[in-house]
C-alpha positions in Angstrom: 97.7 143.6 180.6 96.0 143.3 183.9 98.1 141.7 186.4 97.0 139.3 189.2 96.4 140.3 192.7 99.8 139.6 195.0 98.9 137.7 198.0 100.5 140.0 200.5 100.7 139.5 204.2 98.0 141.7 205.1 96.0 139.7 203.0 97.2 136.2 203.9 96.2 137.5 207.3 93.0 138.7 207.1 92.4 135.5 205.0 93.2 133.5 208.1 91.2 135.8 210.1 88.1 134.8 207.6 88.7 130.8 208.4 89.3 131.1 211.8 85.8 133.2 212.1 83.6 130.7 209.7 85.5 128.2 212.7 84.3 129.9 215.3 80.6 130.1 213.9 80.7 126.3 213.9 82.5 125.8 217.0 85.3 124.4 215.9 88.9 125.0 217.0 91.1 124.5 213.6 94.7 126.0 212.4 94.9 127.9 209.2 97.7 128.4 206.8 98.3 130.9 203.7 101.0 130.3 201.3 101.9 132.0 197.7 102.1 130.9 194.4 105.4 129.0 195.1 104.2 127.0 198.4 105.7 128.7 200.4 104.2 129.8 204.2 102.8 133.8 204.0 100.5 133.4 207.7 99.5 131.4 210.1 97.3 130.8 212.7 96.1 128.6 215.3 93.1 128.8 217.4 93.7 128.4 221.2 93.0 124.6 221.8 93.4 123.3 218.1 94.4 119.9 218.2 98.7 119.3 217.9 98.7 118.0 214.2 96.9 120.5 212.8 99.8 123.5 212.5 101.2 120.6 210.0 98.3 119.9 208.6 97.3 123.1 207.6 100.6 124.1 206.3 101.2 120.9 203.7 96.9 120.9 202.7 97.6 124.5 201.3 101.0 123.3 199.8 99.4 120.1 198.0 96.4 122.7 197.0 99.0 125.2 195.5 101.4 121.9 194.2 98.3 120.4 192.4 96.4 123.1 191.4 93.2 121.2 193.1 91.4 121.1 195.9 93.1 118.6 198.8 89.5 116.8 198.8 88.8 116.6 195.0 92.5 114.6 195.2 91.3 111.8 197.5 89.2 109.6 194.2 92.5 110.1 191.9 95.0 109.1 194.9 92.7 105.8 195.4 94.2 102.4 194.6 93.6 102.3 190.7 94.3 106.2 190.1 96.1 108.2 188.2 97.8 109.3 191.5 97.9 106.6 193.2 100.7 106.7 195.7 100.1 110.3 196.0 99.8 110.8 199.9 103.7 109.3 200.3 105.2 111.2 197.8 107.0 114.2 198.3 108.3 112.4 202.0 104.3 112.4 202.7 104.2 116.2 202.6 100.8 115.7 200.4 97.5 115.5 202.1 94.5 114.0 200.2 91.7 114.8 202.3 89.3 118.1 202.9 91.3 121.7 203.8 93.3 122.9 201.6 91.9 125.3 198.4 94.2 126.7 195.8 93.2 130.8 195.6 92.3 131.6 191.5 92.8 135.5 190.3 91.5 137.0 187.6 92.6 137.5 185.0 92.7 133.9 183.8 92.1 132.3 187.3 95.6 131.8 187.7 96.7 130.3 190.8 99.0 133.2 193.3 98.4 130.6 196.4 96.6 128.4 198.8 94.6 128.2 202.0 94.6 125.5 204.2 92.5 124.7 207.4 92.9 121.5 209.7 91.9 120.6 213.3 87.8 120.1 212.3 87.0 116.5 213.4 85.8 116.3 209.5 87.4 117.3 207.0 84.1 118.8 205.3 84.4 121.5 208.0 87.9 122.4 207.6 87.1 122.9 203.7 83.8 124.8 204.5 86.5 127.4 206.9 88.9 127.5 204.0 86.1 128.4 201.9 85.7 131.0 204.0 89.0 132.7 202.9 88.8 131.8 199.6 85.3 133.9 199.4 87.2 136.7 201.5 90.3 136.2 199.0 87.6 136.9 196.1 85.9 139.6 197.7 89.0 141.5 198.5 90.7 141.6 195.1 87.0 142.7 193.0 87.3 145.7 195.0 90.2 146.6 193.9 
């Protein structure tokens, strides 16, 4: 049986180095975050200038991506008043972050879930999920090679 890719540091790095470049192509000045399977912080890094709340940011929207196994934006409708997870956003001492940046990275085989990116410091939130797509794409492209 195949296993899935590890999410090593060189690769948590380059994935930051993937966000941080679709960033700069949109002059924006964001913070990016890689952890595993487990939550747990592999690399960071934040672009000279990046607003003060995003090194948080980044870290807890790639948490709640890897907690949830869901995008940080796809969470927003089911954490709205009437939702199934309602209340979300202060649970976990309000470590979960329902808004755009944080992506869960799927391996084959079975798209199983070995971490999370997670972008913040865009002035919309569409942005810092457009840079974590980034990395995602670059997390994809890396492991077909292999």
């Amino acid at each position: 049986m195949t296993q899935p890719p590890v999410l090593d540091l060189a690769t948590a790095r380059d994935l930051c180095d993937a966000a941080l470049a679709a960033a700069a192509s949109r002059s924006l000045l964001v913070s990016v975050a890689v952890v595993d399977a487990g939550g747990h912080l592999v690399a960071f890094a934040r672009m000279d200038g990046a607003e003060i709340a995003g090194p948080t940011l980044a870290v807890d929207k790639a948490f709640t991506a890897v907690a949830h196994s869901a995008p940080t934006h796809e969470l927003a409708v089911a954490a709205a008043p009437g939702g199934p997870l309602f209340g979300l956003h202060a649970a976990g001492q309000g470590r979960y972050v329902i808004f755009g940046g944080g992506i869960p990275l799927r391996a084959e085989p079975g798209g199983v879930i070995v971490g999370a990116v997670g972008v913040s410091g865009a002035p919309d939130p569409a942005d810092d999920t457009a840079c974590a797509e980034a990395a995602v794409d670059a997390a994809a492209a890396r492991w077909t090679r292999r």
